[in-house]
VOPAGU-2260 file (C-alpha; in pm, 1 decimal, decimal comma):
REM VOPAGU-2260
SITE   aa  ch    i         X         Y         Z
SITE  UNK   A    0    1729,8   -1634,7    -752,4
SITE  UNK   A    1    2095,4   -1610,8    -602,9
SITE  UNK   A    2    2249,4   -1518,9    -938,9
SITE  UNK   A    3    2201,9   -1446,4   -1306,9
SITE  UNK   A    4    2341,3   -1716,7   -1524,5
SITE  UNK   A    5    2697,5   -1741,3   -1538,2
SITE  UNK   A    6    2916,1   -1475,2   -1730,1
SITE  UNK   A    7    3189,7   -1616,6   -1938,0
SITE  UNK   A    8    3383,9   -1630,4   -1668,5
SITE  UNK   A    9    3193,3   -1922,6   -1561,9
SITE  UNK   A   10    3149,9   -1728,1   -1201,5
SITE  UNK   A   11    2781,4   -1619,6   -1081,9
SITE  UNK   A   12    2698,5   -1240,2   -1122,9
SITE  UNK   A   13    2555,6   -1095,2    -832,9
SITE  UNK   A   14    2287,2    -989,1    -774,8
SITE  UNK   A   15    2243,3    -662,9    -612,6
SITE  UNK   A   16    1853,7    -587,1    -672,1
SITE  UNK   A   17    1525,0    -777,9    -737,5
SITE  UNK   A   18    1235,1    -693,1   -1006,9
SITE  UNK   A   19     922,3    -626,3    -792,5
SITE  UNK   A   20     802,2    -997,7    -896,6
SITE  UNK   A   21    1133,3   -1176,5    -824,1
SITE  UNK   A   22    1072,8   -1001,8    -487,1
SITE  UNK   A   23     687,7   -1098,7    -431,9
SITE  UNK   A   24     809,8   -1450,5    -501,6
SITE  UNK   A   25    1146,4   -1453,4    -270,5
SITE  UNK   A   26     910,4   -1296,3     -22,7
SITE  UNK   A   27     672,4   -1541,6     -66,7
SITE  UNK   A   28     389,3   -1224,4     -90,1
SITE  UNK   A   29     176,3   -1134,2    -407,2
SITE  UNK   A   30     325,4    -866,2    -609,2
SITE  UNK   A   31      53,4    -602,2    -520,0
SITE  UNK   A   32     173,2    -639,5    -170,5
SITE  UNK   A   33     492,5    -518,6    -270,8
SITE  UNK   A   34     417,2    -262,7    -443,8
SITE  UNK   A   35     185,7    -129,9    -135,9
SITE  UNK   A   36     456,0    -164,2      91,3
SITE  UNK   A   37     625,9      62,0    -141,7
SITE  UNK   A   38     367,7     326,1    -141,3
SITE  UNK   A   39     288,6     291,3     215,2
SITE  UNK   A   40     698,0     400,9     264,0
SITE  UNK   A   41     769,8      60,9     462,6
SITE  UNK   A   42     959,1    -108,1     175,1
SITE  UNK   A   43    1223,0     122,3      32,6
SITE  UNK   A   44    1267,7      85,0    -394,4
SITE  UNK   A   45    1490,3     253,2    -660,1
SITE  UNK   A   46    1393,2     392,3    -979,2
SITE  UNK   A   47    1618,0     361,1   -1281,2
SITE  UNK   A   48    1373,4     491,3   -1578,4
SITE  UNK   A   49    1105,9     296,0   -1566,5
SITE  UNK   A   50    1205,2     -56,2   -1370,5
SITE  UNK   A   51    1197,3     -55,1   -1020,3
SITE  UNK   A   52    1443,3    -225,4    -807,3
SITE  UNK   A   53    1458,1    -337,5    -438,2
SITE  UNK   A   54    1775,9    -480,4    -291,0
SITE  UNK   A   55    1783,4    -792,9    -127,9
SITE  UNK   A   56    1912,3    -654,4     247,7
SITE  UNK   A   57    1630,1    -403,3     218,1
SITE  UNK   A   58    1353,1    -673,8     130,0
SITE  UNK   A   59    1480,5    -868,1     407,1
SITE  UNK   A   60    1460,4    -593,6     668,8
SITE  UNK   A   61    1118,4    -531,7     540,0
SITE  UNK   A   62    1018,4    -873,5     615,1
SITE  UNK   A   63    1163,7    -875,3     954,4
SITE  UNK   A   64     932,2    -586,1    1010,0
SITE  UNK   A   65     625,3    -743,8     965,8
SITE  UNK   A   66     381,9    -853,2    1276,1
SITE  UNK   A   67     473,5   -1172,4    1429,4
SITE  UNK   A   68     183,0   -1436,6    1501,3
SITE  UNK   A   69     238,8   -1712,0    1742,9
SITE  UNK   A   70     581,0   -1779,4    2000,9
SITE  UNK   A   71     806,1   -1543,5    2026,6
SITE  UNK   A   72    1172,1   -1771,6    1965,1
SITE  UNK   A   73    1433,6   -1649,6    2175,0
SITE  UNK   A   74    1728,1   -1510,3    1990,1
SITE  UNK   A   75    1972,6   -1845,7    2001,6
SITE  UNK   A   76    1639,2   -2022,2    1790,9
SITE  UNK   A   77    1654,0   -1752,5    1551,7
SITE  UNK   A   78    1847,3   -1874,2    1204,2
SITE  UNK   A   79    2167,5   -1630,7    1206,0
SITE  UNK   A   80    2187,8   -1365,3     914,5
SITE  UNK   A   81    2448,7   -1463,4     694,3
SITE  UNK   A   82    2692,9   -1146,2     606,8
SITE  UNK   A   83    2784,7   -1344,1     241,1
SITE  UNK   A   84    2666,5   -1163,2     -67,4
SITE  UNK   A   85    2377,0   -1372,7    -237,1
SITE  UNK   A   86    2559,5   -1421,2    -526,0
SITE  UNK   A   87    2853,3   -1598,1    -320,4
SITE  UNK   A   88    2650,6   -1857,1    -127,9
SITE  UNK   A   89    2652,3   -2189,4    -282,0
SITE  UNK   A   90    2400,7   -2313,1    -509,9
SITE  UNK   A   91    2449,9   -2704,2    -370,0
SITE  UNK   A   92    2287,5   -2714,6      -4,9
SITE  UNK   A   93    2529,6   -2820,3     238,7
SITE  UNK   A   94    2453,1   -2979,5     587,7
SITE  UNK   A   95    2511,0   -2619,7     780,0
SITE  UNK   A   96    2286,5   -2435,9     501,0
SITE  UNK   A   97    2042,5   -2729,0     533,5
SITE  UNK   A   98    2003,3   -2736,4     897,4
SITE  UNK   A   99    1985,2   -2403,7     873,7
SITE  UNK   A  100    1689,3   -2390,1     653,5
SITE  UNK   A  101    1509,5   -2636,0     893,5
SITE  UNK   A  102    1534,6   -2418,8    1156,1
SITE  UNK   A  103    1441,8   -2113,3     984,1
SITE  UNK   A  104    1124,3   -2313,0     839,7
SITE  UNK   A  105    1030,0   -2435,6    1213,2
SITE  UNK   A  106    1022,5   -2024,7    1316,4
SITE  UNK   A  107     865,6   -1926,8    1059,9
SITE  UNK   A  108     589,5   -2203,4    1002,9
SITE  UNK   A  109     439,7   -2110,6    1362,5
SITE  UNK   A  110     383,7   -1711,3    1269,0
SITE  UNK   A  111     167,0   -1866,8     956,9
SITE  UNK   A  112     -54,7   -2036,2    1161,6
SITE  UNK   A  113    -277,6   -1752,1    1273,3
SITE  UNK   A  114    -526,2   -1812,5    1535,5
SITE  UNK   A  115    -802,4   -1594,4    1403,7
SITE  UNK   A  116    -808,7   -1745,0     995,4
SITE  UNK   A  117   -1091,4   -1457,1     923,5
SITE  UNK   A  118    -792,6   -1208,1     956,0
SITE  UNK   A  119    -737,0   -1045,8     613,7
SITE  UNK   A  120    -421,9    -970,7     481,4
SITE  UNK   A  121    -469,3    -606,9     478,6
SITE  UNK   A  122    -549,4    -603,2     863,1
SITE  UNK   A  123    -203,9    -827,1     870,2
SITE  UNK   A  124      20,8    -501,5     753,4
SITE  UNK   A  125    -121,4    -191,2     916,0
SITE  UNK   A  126     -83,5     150,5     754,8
SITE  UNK   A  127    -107,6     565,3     831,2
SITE  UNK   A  128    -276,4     580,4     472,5
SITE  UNK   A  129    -617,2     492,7     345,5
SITE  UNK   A  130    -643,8     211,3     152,7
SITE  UNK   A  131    -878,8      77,7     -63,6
SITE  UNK   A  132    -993,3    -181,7     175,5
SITE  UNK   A  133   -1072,7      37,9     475,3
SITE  UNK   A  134   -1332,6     157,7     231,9
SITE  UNK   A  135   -1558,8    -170,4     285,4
SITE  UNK   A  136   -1677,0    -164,4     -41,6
SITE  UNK   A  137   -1836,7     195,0      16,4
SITE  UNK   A  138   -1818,5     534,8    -104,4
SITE  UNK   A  139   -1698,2     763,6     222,0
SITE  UNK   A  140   -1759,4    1113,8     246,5
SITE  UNK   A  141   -1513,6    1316,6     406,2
SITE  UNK   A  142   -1371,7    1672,7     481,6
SITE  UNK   A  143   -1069,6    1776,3     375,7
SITE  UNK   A  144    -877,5    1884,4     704,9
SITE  UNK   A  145    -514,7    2002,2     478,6
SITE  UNK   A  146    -283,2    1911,7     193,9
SITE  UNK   A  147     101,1    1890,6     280,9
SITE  UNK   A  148     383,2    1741,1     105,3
SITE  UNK   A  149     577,5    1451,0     274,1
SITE  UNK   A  150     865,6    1209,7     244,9
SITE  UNK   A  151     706,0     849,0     208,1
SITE  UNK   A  152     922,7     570,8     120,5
SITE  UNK   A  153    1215,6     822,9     -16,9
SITE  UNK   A  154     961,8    1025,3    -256,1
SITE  UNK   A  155     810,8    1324,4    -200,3
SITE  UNK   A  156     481,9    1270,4    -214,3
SITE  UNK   A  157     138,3    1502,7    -176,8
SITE  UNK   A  158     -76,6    1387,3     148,7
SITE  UNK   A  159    -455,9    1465,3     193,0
SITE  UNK   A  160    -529,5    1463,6     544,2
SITE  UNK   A  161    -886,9    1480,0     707,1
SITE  UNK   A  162   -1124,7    1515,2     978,7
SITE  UNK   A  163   -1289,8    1359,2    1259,1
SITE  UNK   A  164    -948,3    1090,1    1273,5
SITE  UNK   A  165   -1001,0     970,1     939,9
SITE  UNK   A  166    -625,4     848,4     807,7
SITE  UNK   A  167    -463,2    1036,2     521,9
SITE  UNK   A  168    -474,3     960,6     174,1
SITE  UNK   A  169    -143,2     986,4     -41,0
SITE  UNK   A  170    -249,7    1206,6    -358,9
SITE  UNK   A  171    -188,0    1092,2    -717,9
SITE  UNK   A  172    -278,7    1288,1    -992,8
SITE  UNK   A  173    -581,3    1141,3   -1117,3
SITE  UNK   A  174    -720,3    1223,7    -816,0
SITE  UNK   A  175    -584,7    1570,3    -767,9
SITE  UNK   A  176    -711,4    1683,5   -1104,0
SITE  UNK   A  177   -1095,3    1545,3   -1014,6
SITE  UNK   A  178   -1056,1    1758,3    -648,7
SITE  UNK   A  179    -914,2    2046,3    -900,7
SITE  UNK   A  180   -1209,6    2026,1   -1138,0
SITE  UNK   A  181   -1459,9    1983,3    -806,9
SITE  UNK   A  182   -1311,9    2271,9    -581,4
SITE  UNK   A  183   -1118,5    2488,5    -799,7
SITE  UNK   A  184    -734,2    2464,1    -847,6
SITE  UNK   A  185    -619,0    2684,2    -543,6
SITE  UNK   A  186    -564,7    2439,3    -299,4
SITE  UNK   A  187    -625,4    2680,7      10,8
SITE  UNK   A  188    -953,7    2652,8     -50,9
SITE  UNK   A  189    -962,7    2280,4     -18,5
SITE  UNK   A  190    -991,6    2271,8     374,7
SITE  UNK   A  191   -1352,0    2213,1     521,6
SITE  UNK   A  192   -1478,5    2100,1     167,1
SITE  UNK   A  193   -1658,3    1802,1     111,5
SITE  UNK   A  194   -1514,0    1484,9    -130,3
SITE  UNK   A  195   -1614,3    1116,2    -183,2
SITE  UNK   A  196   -1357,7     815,2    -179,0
SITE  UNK   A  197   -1514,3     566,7    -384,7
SITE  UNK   A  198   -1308,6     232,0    -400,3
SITE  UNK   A  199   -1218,7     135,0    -765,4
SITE  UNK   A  200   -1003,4    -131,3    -962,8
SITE  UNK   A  201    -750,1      41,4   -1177,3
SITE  UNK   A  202    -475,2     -97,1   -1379,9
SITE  UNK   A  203     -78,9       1,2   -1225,1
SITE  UNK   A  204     220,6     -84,5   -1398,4
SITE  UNK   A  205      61,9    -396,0   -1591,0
SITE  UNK   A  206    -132,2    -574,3   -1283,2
SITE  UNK   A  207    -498,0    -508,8   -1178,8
SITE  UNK   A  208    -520,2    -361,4    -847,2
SITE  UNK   A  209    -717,1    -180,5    -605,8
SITE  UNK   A  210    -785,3     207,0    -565,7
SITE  UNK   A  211    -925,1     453,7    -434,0
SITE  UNK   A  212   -1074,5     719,1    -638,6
SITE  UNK   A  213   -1196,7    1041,4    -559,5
SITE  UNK   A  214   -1556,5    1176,4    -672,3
SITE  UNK   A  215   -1704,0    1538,9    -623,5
SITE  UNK   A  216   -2000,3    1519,6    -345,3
SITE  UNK   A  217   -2378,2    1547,2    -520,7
SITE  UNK   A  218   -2503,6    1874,9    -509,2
SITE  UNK   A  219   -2856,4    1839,6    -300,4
SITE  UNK   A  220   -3141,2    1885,5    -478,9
SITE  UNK   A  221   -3331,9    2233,5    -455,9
SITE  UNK   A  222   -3682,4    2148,0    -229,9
SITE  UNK   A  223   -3918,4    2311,2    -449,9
SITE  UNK   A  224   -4117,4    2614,4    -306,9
SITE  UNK   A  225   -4489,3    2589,5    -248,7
SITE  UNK   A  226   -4720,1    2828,8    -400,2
SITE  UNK   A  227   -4848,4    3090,8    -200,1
SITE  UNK   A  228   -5181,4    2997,6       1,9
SITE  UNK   A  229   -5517,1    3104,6    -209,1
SITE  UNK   A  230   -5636,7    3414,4     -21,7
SITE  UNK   A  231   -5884,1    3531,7    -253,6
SITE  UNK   A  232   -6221,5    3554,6    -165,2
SITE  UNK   A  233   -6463,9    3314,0    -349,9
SITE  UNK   A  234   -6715,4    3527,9    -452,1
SITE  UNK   A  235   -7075,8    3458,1    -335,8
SITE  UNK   A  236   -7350,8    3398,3    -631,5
């Protein structure tokens, strides 16, 4: 994944950015990972109409921000960062590049082997927004504590926040028009009003994911009254 194939030239072309799926698979992550890391704002991406491209120094910096499981290697373990393009390294492995390799492979391998193997992914990659697996499988009612627009991954994007420490939730559309429909279009009014966050599986950009989904809260039913005692006298025959 170094290079395209050769121009007539006969040299590589570089490559300065990565589909989301050549970068799930340089990562070595599924692709909906990437693109959560992307909404979440800790993975950085470019839009050119409708493709979305990640460069290679910023999927590596990503990657070097994730948790790390196991030892700790001091800094002269650590495989050094090499400052050659991709498309310039060679495609034959030499004895430096293999060595190299090994070493990386012997840091990383340790950080795989988590202690606790009930973790879940999700609980691997912490984030400031509500996802669809903090949900547990069930609906949660909330309260709308403010709407505010924010810079999250280098797009503006609409946050809901809440009450009683519940994290935010990053707005799309689909769910702003059900709130809109449920509590009226002048978001003012939104604060101190009641939603439900019902998790969901919704189809983005080709791949099945999951979602949450935002559903107007029941109106209670009306307790019906009781008829008024019988206070009539029963006459006496």
């Amino acid at each position: 994944m170094d290079s395209l194939q050769p121009n007539v030239t006969g040299r590589p072309i570089p490559r300065l950015g990565l589909s989301p799926d050549e970068a799930a698979a340089s990562a070595g992550v599924s692709r909906t990972k990437i693109f959560e890391a992307i909404r979440d704002g800790a993975l950085t991406a470019r839009k050119s109409g409708k493709a979305t491209i990640i460069e290679p120094a910023e999927l590596q910096r990503w990657l070097r921000s994730l948790p790390v499981r196991g030892r700790v290697p001091d800094d002269s373990e650590r495989p050094a960062a090499s400052s050659a393009p991709l498309s310039t390294r060679s495609a034959v492995p030499t004895s430096r590049s293999m060595s190299s390799r090994i070493l990386a492979q012997a840091w990383i391998l340790p950080q795989l082997q988590l202690k606790d193997s009930e973790m879940l992914t999700d609980q691997m990659f912490p984030s400031r927004f509500l996802r669809c697996a903090d949900l547990n499988s069930q609906a949660l009612r909330v309260t709308i504590a403010g709407l505010k627009r924010e810079d999250v991954g280098g797009e503006a994007k609409f946050v809901l926040s809440f009450t009683n420490g519940t994290k935010a939730l990053i707005l799309n559309k689909t769910n702003a028009k059900t709130i809109s429909k449920a509590l009226g279009n002048e978001t003012n009014n939104w604060p101190g009003k009641e939603i439900l966050l019902v998790p969901a599986v919704v189809d983005f950009k080709g791949d099945t994911v999951d979602a949450i989904r935002i559903r107007p809260v029941p109106a209670r039913p009306r307790v019906a009254e009781e008829p008024p005692p019988f206070d009539d006298d029963i006459p006496t025959v």
